[in-house]
C-alpha positions in Angstrom: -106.2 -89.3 38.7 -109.8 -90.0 39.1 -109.2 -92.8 41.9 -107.0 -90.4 44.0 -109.8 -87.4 43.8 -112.2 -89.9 44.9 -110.4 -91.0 47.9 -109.7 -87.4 48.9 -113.4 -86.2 48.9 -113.9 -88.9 50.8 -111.2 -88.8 53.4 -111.8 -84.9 53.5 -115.9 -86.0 54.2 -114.9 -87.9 56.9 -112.4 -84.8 58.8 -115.1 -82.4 57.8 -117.9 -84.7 59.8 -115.7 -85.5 62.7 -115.1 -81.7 63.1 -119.0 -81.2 63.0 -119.7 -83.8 65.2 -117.0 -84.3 67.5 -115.9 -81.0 68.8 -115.5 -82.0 71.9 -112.2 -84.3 70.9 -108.7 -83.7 70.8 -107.5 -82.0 67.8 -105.5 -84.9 66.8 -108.0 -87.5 67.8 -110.1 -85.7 65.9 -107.9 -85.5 62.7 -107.5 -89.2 63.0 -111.3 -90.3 63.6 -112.4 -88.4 60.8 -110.1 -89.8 58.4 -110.8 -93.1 59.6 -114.5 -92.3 59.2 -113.5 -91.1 55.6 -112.2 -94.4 55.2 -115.1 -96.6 56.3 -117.9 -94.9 54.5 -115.7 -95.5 51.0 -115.9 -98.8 52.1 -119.9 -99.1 52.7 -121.4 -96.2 51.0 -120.6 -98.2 47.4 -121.6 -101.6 48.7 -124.8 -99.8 50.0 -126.0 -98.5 47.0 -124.6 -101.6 44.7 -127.5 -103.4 46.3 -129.6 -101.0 43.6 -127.1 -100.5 40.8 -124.7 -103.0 41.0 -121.0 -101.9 42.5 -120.6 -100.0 39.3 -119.6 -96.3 38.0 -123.2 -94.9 39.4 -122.8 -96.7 43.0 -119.5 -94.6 43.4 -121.6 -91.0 42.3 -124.6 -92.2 44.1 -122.0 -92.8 47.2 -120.1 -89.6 46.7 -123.3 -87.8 46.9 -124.6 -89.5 50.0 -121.3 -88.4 51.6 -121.9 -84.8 50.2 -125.6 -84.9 52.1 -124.3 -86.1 55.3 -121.4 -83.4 55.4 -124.3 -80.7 54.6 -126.4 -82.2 57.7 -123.9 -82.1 59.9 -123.6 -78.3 60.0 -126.9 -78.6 61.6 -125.7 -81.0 64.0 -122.9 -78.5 64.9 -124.9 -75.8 66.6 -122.1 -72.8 65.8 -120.0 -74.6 68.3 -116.3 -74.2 67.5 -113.6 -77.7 67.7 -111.3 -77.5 70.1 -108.0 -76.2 69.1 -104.8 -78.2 69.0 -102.7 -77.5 72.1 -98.7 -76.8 72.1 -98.6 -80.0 73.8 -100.6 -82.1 71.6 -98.0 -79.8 68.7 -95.3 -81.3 70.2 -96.5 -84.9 70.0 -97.8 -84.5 66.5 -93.9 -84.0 65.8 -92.3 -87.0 67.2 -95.4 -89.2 66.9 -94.4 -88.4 62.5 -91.1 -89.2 63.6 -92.2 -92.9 65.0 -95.0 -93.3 62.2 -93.0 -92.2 58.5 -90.1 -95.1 59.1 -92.6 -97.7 59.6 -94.9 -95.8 56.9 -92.1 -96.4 54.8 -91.2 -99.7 55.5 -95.0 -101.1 54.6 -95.3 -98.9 51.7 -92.2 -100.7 50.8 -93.4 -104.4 51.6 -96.8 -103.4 50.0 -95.1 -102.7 46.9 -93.0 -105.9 46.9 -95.9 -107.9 48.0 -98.8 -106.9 46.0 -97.5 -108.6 42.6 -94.9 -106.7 41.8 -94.4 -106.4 38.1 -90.7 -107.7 37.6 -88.2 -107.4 34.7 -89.3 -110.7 33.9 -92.8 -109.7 33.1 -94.0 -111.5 35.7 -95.5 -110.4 39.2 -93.6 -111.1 41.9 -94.9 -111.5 45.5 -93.0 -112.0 49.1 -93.3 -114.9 51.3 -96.2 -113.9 53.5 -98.4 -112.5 49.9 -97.7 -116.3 48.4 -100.4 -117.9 49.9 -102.8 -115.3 51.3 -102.7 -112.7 48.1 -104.5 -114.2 45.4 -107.8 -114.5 47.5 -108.5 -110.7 47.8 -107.3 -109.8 44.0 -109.9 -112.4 43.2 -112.5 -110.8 45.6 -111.3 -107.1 44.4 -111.2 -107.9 40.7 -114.7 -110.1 41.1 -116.7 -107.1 42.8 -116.1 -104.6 39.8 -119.8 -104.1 37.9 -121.1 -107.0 40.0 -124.9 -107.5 41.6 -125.8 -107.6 44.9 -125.4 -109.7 47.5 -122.2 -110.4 45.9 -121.5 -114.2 45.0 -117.9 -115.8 45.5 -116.5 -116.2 42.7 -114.1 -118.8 43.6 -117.2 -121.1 44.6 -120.0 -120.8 41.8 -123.8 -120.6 43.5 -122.3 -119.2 47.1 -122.8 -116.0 48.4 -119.7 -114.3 49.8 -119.5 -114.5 53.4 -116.1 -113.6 53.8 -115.2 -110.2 54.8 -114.8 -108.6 52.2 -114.9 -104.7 52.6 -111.2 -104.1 52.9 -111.2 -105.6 49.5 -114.0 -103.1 48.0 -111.9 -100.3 48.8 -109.5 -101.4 46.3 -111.8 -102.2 43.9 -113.5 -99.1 43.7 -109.4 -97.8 43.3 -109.9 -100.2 40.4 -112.4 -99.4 38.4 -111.5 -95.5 38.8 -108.2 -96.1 37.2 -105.2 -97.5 39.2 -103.8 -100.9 38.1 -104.7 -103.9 40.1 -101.2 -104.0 41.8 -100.8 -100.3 43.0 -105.1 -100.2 44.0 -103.8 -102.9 46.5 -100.6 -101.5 47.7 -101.9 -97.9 47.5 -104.9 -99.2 49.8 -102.9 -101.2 52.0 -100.1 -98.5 52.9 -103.4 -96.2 53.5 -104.9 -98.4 56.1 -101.5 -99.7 57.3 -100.9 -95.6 58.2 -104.4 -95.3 59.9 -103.2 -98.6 62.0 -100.2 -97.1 63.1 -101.5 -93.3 64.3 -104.6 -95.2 66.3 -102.1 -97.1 68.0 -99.9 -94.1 69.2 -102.7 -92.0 69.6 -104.3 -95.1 72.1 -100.9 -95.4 73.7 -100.7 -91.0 74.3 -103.7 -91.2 76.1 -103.0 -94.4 78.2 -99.6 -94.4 79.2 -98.6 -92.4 82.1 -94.7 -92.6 82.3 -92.3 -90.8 80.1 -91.1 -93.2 77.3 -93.7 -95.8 77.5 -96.2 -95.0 75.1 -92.9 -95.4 72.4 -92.2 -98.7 74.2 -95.8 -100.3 73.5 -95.9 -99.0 70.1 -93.0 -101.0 69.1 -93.5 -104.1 71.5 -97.3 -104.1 69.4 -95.7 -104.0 65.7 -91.9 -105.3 66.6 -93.4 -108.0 68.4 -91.8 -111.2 68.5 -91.0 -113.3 71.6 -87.9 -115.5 72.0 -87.7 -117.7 69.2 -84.2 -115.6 68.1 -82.7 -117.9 70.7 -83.1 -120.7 68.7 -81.9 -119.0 65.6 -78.8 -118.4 67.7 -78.4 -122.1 69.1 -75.6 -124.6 67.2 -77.3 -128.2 67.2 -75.4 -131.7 66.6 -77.3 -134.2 65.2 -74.8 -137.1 64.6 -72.1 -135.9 62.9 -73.9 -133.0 61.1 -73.4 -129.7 62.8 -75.7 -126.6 62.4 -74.0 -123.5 63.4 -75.6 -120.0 64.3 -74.4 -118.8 60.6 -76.1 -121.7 58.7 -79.7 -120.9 61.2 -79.2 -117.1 60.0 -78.7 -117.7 56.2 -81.8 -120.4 57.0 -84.0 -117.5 58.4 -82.7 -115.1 55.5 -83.5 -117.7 52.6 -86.0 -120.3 53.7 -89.6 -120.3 53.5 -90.9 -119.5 56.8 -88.0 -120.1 58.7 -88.0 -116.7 60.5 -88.4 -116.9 64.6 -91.6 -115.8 65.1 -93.7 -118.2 62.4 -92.0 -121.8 62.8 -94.3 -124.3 63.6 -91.9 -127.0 63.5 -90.1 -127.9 64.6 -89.9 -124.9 67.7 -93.5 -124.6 67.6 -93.2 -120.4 67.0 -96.3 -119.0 66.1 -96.4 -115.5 67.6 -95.9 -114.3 64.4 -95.2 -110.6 63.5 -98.1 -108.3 63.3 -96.6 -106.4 60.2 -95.0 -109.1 58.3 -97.4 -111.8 58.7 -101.0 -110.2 59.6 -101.8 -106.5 58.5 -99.6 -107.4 55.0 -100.9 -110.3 53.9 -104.3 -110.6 55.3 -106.3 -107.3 54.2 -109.4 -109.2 56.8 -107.5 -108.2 60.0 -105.6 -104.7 58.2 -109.1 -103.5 57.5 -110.3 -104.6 60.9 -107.7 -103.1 62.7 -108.1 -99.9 60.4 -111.6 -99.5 62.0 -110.7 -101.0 65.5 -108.2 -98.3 66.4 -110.7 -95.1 66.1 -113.1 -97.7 68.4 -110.1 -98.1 70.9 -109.7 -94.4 70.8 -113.3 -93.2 71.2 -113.7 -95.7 73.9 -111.0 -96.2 76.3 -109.8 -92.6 77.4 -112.9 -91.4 78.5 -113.4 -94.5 81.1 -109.3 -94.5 82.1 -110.2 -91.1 82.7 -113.5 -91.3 84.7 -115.1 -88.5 82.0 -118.1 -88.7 80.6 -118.4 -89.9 77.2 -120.1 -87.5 75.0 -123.2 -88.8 73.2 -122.4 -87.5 69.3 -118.9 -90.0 70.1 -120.9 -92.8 71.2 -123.1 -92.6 68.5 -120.2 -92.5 65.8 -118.4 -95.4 68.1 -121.4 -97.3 67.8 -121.2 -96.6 63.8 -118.1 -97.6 63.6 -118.0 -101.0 65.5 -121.7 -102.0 63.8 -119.7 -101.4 60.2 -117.1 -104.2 61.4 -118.7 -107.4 61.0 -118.0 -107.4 56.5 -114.6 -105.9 57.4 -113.5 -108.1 59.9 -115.7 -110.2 61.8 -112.9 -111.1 64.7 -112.1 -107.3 65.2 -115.9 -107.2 65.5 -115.9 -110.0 68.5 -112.7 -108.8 70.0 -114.5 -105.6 70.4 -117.8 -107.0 71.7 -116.0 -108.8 74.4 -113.6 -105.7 75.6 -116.6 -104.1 75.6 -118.8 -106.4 78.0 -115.6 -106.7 80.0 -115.2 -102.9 80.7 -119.1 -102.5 81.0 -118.9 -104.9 83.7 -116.5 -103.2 85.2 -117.7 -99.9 85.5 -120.8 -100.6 86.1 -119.7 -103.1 89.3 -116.9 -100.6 90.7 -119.9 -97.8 90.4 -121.5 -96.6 93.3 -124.7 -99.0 93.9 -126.8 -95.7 94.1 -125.2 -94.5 90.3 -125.0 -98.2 88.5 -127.8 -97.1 86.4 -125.9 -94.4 85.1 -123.1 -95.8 84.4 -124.7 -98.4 82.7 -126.8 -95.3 80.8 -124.3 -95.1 77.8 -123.1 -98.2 76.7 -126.9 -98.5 75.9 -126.3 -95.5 73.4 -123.4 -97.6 72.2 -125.0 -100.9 72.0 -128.1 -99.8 70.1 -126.4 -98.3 67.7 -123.6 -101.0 67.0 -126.2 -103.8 67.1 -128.9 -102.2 65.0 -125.8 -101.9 62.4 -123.7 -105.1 62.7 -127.0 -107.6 63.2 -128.3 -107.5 59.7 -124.9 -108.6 58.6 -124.3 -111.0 61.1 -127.7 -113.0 60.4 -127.5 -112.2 56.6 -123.5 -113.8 56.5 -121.5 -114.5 59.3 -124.4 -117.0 61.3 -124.7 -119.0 57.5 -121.8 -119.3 57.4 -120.6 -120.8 60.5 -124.2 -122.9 60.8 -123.9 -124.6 57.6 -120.7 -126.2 57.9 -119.8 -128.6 60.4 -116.1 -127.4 61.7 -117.0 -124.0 63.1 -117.6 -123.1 66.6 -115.6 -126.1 68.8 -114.5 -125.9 72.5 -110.9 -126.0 72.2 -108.5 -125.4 74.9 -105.3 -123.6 74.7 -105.3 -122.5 70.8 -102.4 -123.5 68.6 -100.8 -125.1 71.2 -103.2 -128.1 71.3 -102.8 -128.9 67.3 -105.8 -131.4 66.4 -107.2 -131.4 69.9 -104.8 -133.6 70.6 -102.7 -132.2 73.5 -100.3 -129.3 74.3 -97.3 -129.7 72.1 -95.6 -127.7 74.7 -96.6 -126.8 78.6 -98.9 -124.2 78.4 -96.5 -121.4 80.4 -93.2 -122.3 78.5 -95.9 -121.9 75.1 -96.5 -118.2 75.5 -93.1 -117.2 77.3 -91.3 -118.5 74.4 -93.9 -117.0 71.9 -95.1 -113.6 73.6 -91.5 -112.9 75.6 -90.8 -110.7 77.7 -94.2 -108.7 77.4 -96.0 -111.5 78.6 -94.1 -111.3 81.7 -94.7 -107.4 82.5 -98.5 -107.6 81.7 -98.8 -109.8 84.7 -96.3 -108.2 86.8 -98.2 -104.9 86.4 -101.6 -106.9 86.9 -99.8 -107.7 90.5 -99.7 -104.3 91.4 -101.7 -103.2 94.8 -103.5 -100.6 96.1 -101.2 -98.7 98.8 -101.6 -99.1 102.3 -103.4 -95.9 103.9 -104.8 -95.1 100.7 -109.0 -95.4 100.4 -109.6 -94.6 96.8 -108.2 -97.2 94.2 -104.8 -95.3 92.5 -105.7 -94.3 88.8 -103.1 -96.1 87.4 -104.0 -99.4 89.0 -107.9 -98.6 88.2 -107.0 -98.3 84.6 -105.0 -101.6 84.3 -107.9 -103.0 86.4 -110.2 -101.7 83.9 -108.6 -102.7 80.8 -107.8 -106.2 82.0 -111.4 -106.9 82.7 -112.3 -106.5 79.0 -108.8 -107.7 77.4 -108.8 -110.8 79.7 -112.3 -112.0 78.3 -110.8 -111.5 75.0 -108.2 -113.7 76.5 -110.4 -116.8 78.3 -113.1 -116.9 75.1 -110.1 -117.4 72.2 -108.4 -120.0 74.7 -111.6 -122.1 75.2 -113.2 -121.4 71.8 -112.4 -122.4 68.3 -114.2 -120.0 65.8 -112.8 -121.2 62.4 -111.4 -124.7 60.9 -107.9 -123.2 61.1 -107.2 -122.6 64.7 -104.5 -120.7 63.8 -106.9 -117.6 63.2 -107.3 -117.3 66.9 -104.8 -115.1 67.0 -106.5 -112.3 65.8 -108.4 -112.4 69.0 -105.2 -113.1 71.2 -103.6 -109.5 69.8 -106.2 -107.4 70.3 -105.9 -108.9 74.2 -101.6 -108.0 73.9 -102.0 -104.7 72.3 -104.5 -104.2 75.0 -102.4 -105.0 77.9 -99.1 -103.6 76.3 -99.6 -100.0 77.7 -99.5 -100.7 81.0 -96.8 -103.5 80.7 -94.7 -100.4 78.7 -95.4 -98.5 81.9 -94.3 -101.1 84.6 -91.5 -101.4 82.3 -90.4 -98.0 82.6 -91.2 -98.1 86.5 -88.4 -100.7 86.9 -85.8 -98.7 85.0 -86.4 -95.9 86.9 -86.2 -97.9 90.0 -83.2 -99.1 88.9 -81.5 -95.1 88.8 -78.1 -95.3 90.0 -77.6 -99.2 89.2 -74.0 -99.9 87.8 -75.4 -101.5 84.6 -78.7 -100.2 84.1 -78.3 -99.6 80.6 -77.0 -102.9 79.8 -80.1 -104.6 81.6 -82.4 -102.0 79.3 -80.4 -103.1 76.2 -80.8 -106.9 76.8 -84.1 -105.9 77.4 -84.5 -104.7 74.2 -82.6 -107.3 72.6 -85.2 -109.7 74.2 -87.9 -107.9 72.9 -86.9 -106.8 69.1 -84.4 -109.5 67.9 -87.1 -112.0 66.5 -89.0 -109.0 64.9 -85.9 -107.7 63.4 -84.7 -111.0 61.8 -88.5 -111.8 60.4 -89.1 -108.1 59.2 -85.1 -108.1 56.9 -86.1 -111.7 55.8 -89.7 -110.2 54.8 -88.1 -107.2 53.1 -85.5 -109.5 50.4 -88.2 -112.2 50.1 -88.9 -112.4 46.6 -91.4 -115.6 44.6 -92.9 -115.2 41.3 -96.6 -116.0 41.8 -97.6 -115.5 37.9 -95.7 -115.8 34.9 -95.6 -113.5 31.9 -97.9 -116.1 30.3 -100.5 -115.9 33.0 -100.9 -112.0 32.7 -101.5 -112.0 29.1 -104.1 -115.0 29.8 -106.1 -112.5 32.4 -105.4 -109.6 30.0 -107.3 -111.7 27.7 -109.8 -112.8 29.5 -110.8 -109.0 30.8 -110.7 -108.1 27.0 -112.6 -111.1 25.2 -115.6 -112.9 27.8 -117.9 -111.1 29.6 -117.6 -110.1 33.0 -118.5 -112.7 35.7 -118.8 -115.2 33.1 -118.0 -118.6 34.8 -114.7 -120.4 33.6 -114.2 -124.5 34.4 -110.2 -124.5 35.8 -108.1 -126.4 38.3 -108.2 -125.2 41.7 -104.7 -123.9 42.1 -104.5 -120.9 44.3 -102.6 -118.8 41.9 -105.1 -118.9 39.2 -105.0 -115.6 36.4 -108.6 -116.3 35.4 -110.1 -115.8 39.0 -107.2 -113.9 40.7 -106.2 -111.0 38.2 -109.2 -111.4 35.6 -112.1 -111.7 38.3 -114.3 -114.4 36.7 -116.3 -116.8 38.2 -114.9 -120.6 38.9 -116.6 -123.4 40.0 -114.3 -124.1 42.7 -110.8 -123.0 43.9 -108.3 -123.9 46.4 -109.2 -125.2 50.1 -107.1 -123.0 51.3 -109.6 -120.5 50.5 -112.7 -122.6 50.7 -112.4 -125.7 53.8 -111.4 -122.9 56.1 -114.5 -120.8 54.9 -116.6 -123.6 55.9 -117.5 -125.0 51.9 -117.2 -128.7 51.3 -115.5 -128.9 48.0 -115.4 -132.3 47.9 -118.3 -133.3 45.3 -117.3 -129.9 43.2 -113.6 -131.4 42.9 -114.9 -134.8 42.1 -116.9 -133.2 39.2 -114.1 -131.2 37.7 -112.2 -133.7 38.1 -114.1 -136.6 35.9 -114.6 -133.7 33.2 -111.0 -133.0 33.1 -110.5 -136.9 32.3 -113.8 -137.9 30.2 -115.1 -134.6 28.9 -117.4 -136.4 26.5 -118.8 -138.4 29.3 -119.7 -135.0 31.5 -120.9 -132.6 29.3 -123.5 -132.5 31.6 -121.4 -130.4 33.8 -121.3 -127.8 31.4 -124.9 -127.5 31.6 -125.4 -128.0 35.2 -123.0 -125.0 36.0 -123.7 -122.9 32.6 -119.5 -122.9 32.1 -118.6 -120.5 29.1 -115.2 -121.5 29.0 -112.5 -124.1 29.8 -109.2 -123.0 31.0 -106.1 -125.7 30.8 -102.4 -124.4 31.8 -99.5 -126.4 33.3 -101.5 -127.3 36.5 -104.3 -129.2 35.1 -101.7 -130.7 33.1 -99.4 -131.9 36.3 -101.5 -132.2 39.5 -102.4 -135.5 40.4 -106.0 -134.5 40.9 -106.7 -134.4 37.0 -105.7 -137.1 34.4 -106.3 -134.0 31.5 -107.5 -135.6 28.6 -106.8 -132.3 26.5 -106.3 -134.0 23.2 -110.6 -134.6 24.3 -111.2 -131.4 25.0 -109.7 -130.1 21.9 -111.8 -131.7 19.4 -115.0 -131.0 21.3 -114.3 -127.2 21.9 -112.6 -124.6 19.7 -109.7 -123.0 21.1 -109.6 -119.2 21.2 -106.6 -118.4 23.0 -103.4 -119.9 23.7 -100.3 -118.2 25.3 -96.8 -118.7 23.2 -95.4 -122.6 23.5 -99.5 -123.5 24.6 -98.6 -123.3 28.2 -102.2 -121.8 29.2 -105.0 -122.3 26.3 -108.7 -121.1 26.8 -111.2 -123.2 25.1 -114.9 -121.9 24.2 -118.2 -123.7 25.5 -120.8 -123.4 22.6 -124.3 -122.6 23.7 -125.3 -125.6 22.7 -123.3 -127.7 25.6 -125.2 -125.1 28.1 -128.8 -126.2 27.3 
């Protein structure tokens, strides 16, 4: 398959440039940096060149052959020096690390498949409960970008540029338009990233941890993660004389829609939510971010826990790597940024006075090279978007907590004990950890916690002061690159104490409430994730997009409802003039005056024909939306005598009527 060769030469590009360029690395770091790097030039390389020829079948060539010139140059780069080889030891790990990574491979190839509209016996796609809401935003950006002209417009919001994020979708697209259906381009791509995700993490957590057992532990307190809110799965209640027993919570948790213990805003206020069920799954922003974040972590940390140099061909790639961030993810982008001023201050302060300057020599390598990369899109997108709306950017203390700035729902320890758990009690037991007496020189262990801490911790004070979108919800995508931070050396402290505890009657049932403590939540939100099951568009729906891709031209600009599950937009890729809020408001777009628009034609179509003009709309889409919601009073019997119908699924559920050219002029 064309799409798989693609993806190959370009994964291979990235291993063969990392080996070129980075010879100084581990073998597996190595491996895993240069597939990584495979990854994020198929995500720019296209865009790039799209800005000439559209994103279309000669962007991809054009792309494939800039890859093929930058693997040529850097055998001059190379020098004849040979990569350093891969170790017994580093053998060794690559063995159990597959035997950590293929379950949980698994396990999101599985949810991917079961969440990416999942073509059911019914004929219709299927989708779980985290992919309801979330989904239908990237298929429209993925299915939008195919053939289109750059800077690339949102679609779901006719006249705006797309400011969102939208690389991780690209990747798919171009998956796409080389051959894969719509549903396995997304669940193909998402497993992919979801993989790199997991092997940066236990790479990160090989290199940092120093006990035996610990770098296991933080792997699975980062993706298992889930705080305490099992307890109240677990808790009976009387409430006059209605009784809710443990069983009835469980079969709750297993059937309801977002009952699970870690994502219950009410009424236990439980918004730690799972990383794998409820971030990297549904929301490709962050599972892109993270995808690129990792090799960053990698390239970054290790050398300074270590007190090595960094070598200047990984700082240059580093710097590549976190300037590329901003259109994948703009928060992995900031969390990055602020570990990285954190940890700069750090060195630089604990240096020597005598040899600040040199330690301060490299980040500037680093900086440079991230800014002169990331800036461009940070004027050209991110800054618009966040300056032309009012509810960006607002001091706000103590995240989701404080709902509506209007006080702490719960006190602000008992908030993250019952959210974070256990965890959140080891990072600041092994932040409490002091130098020795009779020692002179700071112990490495407690300089690297120092170190990380200064840079995680900043992470920490900005998203608990700082709101940076509508939805303070998404703060959380700071707060997790602070936990999985912090988790190595709480995974180490962790495995102090058991050790401590050696010859303790009991020890192993401590370690297995311990665990308990620490995996419950995760486990009961990860089965309830797996059987979740919610048709998000019907039979009829797919043969109205399979219509609509066959019959109007590409990008032509439909006038529909703004229901988030919308076949024209979503699976067809056509422009609307304005979609759901939940895509939108928390975007920063007024839609407002748009709705108010729609919303008159939809009820007086003879009296705003001037719409049709104003907005150039080709074609008019009515289904069983615009025919129920309360924001339309559908006049269709109107519609149909002014505009012909040209398609019309079985029973008319969804019809498609055509705007003559005359109504456009």
């Amino acid at each position: 398959m064309l799409s798989i060769a693609y993806l190959a030469f370009f994964l291979a590009g990235g291993v063969l440039l990392s080996r070129n360029l980075l010879w100084r690395l581990r073998a597996p770091v190595r491996a895993y940096v240069g597939l990584s790097l495979g990854v994020l030039l198929m995500m720019w390389l296209p865009v790039l060149w799209a800005y000439a020829v559209r994103f279309s079948y000669a962007a991809h060539g054009l792309a494939a052959g800039t890859l093929a010139a930058l693997c040529a140059l850097s055998f001059l780069a190379r020098k004849g020096a040979a990569p350093r080889p891969l170790e017994p030891a580093e053998r060794s790990w690559l063995l159990r690390m597959g035997l950590i990574l293929l379950p949980l491979i698994a396990l999101s190839a599985y949810l991917q498949y079961t969440h990416s509209i999942r073509l059911d016996a019914d004929g219709a796609y299927h989708v779980g409960q985290s992919t309801y809401g979330d989904l239908s935003l990237h298929l429209a950006i993925c299915t939008s970008i195919v053939n289109a002209s750059f800077p690339l417009h949102n679609s779901l919001m006719l006249g705006a540029t797309m400011a969102y994020p939208y690389l991780s979708d690209s990747i798919a697209s171009t998956m796409y338009m080389l051959g894969m259906e719509l549903n396995t381009a997304m669940a193909f791509t998402g497993t992919l990233m979801m993989a790199l995700v997991y092997a940066g993490y236990a790479l990160l957590t090989w290199q940092l941890c120093r006990r035996r057992g610990a770098a296991l532990l933080a792997f699975f307190l980062l993706f298992l993660n889930g705080g305490m809110g099992f307890l109240y799965t677990l808790d009976a209640t009387v409430s006059g004389y209605q009784v809710t027993s443990m069983w009835d919570n469980l079969s709750s948790v297993m059937n309801g829609f977002y009952m699970t213990p870690t994502n219950q805003p009410d009424p236990h206020n439980l918004r730690w939510v799972n990383i794998i069920c409820d971030m990297l799954i549904p929301q490709r922003g962050i599972l892109g971010g993270w995808t690129m974040l990792m090799p960053c972590l990698n390239l970054l940390l290790p050398p300074l826990c270590r007190r090595e140099a960094h070598d200047p061909r990984a700082l240059a790639v580093l710097g590549l790597f976190a300037g590329g961030l901003p259109l994948i993810h703009t928060h992995s982008f900031l969390a990055l940024a602020l570990l990285s001023a954190g940890t700069c201050a750090y060195v630089v302060a604990t240096a020597p006075r005598a040899q600040r300057w040199a330690a301060f020599r490299p980040w500037l390598l680093y900086g440079t090279v991230a800014a002169a990369l990331s800036l461009p899109q940070l004027v050209a997108f991110t800054f618009v978007q966040a300056t032309d709306s009012d509810h960006f950017l607002q001091l706000w203390f103590n995240w989701i907590n404080n709902r509506g700035h209007q006080g702490l729902v719960d006190s602000y320890l008992w908030f993250y004990l019952k959210n974070i758990g256990v965890p959140y009690v080891l990072i600041f037991l092994a932040l409490c950890r002091r130098k020795p007496r009779g020692l002179d020189a700071l112990p490495d262990d407690i300089r690297q916690n120092r170190l990380l801490a200064s840079g995680a911790f900043l992470i920490y004070i900005v998203a608990e002061l700082v709101k940076f979108q509508p939805n303070e919800y998404d703060n959380n995508k700071l707060f997790y690159v602070w936990f999985l931070l912090l988790l190595p050396m709480a995974a180490d402290y962790a495995m102090e104490l058991f050790e401590r505890l050696r010859g303790l009657a009991g020890r192993r049932v401590l370690a297995g409430m311990f665990l308990i403590c620490c995996f419950f939540s995760a486990t009961l939100t990860v089965a309830r994730e797996c059987v979740s099951d919610y048709v998000a568009y019907s039979a009829y729906d797919i043969q109205t997009a399979e219509y609509v891709r066959e019959n109007t031209p590409e990008h032509c600009v439909f006038l529909t409802g703004d229901e988030h599950l919308n076949p024209v937009s979503s699976l067809a890729g056509r422009t609307i003039l304005c979609s759901s809020d939940t895509y939108l408001y928390y975007h920063g777009f007024n839609t407002g005056p748009r709705k108010a628009e729609i919303a008159a034609f939809y009820s007086d179509p003879a009296q705003n024909l001037d719409l049709l003009a104003k907005y150039q709309v080709e074609y008019i889409y009515v289904s069983a939306y615009e025919r129920s919601s309360s924001l339309y009073d559908l006049d269709e019997t109107a519609i149909e005598a002014l505009f012909p119908l040209v398609f019309e699924t079985p029973g008319g559920n969804n019809r498609i009527f055509e705007v003559l050219e005359a109504y456009r002029q």
